[in-house]
Structures are given as structure tokens and as C-alpha cells.
C-alpha positions in Angstrom: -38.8 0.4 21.3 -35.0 1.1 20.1 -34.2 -0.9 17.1 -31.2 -3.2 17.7 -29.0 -2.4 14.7 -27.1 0.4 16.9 -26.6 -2.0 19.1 -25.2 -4.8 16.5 -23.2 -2.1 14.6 -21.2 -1.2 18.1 -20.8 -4.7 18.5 -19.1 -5.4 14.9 -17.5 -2.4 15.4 -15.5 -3.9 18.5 -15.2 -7.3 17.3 -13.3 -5.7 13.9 -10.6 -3.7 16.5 -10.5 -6.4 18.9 -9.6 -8.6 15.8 -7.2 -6.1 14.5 -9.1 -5.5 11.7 -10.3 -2.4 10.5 -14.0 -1.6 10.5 -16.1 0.1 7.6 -19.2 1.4 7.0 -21.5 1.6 4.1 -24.2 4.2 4.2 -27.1 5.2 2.3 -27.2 8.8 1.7 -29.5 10.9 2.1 -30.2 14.6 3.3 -30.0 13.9 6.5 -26.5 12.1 6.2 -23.6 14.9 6.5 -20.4 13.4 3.9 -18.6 14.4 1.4 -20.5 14.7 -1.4 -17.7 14.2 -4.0 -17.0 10.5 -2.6 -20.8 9.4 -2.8 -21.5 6.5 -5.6 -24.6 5.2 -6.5 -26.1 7.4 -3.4 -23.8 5.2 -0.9 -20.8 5.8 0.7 -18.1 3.4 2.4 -16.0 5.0 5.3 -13.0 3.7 7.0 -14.2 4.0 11.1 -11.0 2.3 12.1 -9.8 4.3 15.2 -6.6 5.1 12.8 -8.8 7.1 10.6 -11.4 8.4 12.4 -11.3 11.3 15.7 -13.7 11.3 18.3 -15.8 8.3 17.4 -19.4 8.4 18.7 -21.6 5.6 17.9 -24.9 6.6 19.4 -28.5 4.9 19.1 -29.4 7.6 16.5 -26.7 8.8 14.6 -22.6 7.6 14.3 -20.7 11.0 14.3 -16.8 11.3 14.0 -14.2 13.2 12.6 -12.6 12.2 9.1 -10.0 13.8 6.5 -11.1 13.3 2.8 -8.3 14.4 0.4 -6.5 16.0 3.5 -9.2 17.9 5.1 -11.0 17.5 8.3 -14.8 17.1 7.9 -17.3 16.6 10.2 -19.0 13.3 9.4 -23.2 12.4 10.6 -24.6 9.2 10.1 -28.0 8.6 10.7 -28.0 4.8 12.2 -30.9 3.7 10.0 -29.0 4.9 7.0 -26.4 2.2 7.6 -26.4 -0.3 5.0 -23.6 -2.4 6.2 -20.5 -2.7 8.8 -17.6 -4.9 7.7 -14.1 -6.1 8.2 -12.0 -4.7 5.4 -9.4 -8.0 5.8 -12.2 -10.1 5.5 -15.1 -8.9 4.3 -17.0 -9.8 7.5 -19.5 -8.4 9.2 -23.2 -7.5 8.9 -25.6 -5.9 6.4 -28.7 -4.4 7.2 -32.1 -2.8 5.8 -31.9 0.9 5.0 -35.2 2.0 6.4 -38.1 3.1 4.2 -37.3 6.8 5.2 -33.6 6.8 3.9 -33.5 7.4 0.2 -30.3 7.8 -2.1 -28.9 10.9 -2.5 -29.8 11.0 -6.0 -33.7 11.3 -5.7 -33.1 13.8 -2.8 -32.8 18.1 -4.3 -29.2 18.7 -5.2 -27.2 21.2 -2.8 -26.0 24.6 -4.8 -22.4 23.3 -5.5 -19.9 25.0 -3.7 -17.6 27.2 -5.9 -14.5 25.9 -6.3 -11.3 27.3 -6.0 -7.6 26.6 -7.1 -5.9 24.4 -4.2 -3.2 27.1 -2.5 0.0 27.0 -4.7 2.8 25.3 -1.9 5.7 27.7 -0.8 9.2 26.5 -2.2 11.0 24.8 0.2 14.0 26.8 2.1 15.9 23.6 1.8 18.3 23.2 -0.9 19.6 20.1 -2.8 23.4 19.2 -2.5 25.2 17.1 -4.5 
């Protein structure tokens, strides 16, 4: 049998944009849950899903993919349903929580990825504009 918290989370979900409000997700993660790894706390995450910040929203009965920029970049974003802990109003605070299945464990017990090497951010070309006073 399907478990009805896909069901309740697309149900919050258009309550929150039907209200104006702007819907958010907190997530267990795990191995299975594709974020950014820098924003993670405590092995959760919180993600704005508003339809302002998120691209090609897709809440299925397994997984809630979308597109998102963290610190200006796109990323590819995969939520595993059962890894959601919570969806919310951010005006309010409303919404529902929810068990994070037995199978979903924090990020922190899980082996950690090789950490991507990281490079300088690209240095910004001058602008061809100049100030006059």
C-alpha cells in the first residue's frame, strides 16, 4: 500500500501557494538524498519549494525532485519522500511534520563523500562602464 505522506506533503504544498505563503521542507539526509552538502545541519536540511525558488517542481510518491540555486548555482535537488521530516509555511510556521522512516539515517552516521577540491571562485571582469562625476 502507498503511504499517504506524498499525498499530505502535495496537499500542504498547495494550501502554502494557494495561501500565498511560501512552502518549505525539512529533510533528513541521507545517501540516498541528493543536496548540497555544505548547507546540511545536524544531518537535516530546510529548502525553500516556493515556486519563486524552485524550477521544475516534481512531487512524486517516491521522491520530490526540483531544481534549486545554492550560493548562485543551479543544483539538481532528490528528495526521497520518506526522508521528509516536515513541510511548513515560512509566514506561519504551519504545516505538518512527519516520521523519518527507520531506513533514513542522518548524514552523519552515513560514509563521508571524498570532498570535492575546491577552487578559487572566477575573479569578475572590470566593468567597461565608467563612473562620472
Amino acid at each position: 500500500m502507498i503511504s499517504t505522506k506524498p499525498y499530505l506533503v502535495r496537499a500542504i504544498y498547495e494550501w502554502c501557494v494557494d495561501q500565498g505563503f511560501v512552502p518549505y521542507l525539512t529533510v533528513a539526509v541521507d545517501a540516498r538524498t541528493r543536496v548540497p552538502r555544505e548547507h546540511v545541519k545536524d544531518g537535516q536540511i530546510t529548502l525553500n519549494i516556493g515556486p519563486d525558488a524552485s524550477h521544475q517542481l516534481m512531487l512524486g510518491n517516491d521522491d520530490i525532485t526540483f531544481q534549486a540555486r545554492f550560493n548562485g548555482a543551479a543544483f539538481p535537488v532528490v528528495v526521497p519522500v520518506d526522508a521528509v521530516a516536515a513541510i511548513f509555511a515560512r509566514e506561519n510556521g504551519l504545516g505538518m511534520s512527519f516520521d523519518v522512516s527507520p531506513g533514513t539515517a542522518p548524514a552523519a552516521e552515513e560514509p563521508a563523500e571524498p570532498p570535492e577540491p575546491e577552487t578559487p571562485p572566477p575573479e569578475k571582469p572590470r566593468s567597461h562602464l565608467t563612473r562620472v562625476k
